[in-house]
C-alpha positions as CSV (number, residue, x, y, z in Angstrom):
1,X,-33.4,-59.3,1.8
2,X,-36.9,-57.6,1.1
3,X,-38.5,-57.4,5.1
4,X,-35.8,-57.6,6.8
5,X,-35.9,-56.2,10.2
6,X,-33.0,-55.0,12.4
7,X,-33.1,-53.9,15.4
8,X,-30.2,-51.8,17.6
9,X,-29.0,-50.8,20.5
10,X,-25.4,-48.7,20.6
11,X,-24.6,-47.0,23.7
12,X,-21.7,-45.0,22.9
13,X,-19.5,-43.9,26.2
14,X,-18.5,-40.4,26.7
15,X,-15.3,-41.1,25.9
16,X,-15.8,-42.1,22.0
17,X,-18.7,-39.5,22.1
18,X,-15.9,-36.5,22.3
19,X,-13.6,-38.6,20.0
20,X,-16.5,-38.9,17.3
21,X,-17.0,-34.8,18.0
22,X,-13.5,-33.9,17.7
23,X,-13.0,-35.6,14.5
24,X,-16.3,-33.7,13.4
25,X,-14.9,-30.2,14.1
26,X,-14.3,-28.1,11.4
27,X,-10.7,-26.1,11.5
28,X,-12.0,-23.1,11.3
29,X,-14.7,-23.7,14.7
30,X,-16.1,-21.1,17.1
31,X,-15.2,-23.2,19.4
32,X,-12.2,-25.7,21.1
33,X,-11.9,-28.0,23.6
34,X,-15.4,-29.4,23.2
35,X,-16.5,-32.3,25.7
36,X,-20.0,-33.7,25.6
37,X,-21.0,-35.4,29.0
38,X,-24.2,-37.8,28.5
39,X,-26.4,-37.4,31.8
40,X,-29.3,-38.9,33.2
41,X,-33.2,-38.1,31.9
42,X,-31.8,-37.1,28.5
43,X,-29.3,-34.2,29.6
44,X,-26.0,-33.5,28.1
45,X,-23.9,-30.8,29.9
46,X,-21.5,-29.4,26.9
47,X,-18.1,-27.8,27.7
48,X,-16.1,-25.6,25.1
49,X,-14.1,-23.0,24.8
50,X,-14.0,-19.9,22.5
51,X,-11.6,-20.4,19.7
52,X,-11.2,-16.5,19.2
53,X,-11.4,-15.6,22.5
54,X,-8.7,-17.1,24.5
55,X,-9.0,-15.3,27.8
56,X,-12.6,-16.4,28.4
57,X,-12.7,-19.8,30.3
58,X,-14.3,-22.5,29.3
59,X,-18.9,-22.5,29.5
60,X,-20.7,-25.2,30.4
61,X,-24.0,-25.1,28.9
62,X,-26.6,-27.3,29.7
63,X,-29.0,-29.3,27.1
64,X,-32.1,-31.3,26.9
65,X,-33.2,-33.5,24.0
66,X,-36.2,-32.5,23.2
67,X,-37.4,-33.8,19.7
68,X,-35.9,-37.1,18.2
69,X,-35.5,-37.3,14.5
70,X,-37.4,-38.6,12.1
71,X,-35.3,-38.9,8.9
72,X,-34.8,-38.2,6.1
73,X,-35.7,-34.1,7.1
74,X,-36.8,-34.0,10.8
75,X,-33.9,-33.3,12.7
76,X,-33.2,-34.0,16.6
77,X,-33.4,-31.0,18.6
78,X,-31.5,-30.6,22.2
79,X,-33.0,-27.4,24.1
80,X,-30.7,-25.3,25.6
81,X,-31.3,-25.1,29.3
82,X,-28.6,-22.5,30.9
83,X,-26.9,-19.3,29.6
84,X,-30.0,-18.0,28.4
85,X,-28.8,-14.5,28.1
86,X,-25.3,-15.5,26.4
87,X,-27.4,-17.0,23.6
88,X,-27.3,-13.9,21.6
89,X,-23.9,-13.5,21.9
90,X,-23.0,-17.2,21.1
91,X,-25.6,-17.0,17.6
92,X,-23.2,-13.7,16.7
93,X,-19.9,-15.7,17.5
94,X,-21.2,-18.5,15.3
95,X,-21.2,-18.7,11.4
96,X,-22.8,-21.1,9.4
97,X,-19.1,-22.5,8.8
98,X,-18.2,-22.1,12.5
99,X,-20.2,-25.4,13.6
100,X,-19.7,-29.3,12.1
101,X,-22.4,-29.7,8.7
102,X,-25.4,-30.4,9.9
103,X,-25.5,-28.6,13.4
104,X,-27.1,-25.5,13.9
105,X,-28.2,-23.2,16.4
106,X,-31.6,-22.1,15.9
107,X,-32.3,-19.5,19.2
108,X,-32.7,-21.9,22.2
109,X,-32.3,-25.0,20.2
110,X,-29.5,-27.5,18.5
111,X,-30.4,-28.7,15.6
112,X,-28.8,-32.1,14.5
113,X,-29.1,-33.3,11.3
114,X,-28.5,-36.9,11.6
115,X,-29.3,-37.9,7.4
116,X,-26.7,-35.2,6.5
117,X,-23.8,-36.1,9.7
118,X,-24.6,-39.7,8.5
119,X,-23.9,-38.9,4.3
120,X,-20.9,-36.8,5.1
121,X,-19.3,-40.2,7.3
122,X,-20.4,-42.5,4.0
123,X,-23.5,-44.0,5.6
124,X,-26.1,-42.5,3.3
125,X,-27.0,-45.2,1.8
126,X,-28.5,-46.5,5.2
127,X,-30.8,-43.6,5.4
128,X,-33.6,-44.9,3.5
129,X,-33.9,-47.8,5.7
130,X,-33.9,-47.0,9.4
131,X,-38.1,-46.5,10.1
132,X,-37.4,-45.5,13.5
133,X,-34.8,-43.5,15.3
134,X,-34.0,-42.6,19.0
135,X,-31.7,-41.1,20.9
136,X,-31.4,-40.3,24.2
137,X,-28.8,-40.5,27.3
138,X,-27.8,-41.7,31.1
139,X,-24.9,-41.0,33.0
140,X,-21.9,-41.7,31.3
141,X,-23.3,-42.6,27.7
142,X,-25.3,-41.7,24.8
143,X,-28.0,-44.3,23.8
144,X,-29.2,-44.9,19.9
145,X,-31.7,-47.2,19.2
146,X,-32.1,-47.6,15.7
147,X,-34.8,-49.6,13.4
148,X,-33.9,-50.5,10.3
149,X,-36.2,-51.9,7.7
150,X,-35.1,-53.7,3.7
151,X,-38.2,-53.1,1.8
């Protein structure tokens, strides 16, 4: 199998998107009711609602990916493009624990870490073959491309 090429395309409609985040979720979240909508030019509008604080309604918050990944340590980053003064209260609200392994908020920025999300659903072992990475979205759907490379 040495030089092997593979090349992808997976769009993944918003509908398996939130089903592939809910199952992700950790019981003890900041937040509930999360629903991811894929948008045109590489915008995700992102819906949840506080876990601990019931009477709030549900934020939208808008996002932008902004860096793709390069694995095995460079994670994709989404800016955040609305709420910019509830940012400080949402980094207070969420712990370390509080998001999925391997998502962080880092000040105006999501931080995915695609090597660990992929080790924590059993694909590790794929890591050291995908060369190239990206990610991005349209109405509707998230797009990965992938390259993958036996060497």
């Amino acid at each position: 199998m040495k030089g092997a090429h593979l090349s992808l395309a997976i769009p993944i409609p918003e509908r398996l998107l939130n089903e592939l985040i809910a199952t992700a979720l950790p019981p003890a979240a900041a937040v509930r009711e999360l629903h991811v909508r894929p948008q045109a030019a590489n915008r995700l509008a992102v819906r949840a609602r506080a876990a601990r604080l019931d009477f709030l309604p549900p934020v939208t918050i808008s996002l932008q990916i902004e860096q793709q990944p390069q694995l095995p340590d460079t994670p994709l980053v989404a800016r955040i493009l609305s709420l910019p003064g509830l940012l400080s209260i949402a980094g207070s609200l969420l712990s370390p624990n509080s998001l999925p392994p391997g998502i962080r908020l880092d000040r105006d920025r999501v931080l995915v870490d695609v090597r660990q999300l992929l080790e924590r659903k059993g694909y590790g072992e794929f890591v050291p073959f995908i060369e190239r990475l990206h990610v991005s979205s349209e109405e509707g759907q998230l797009l990965v491309h992938a390259e993958l490379r036996v060497r």
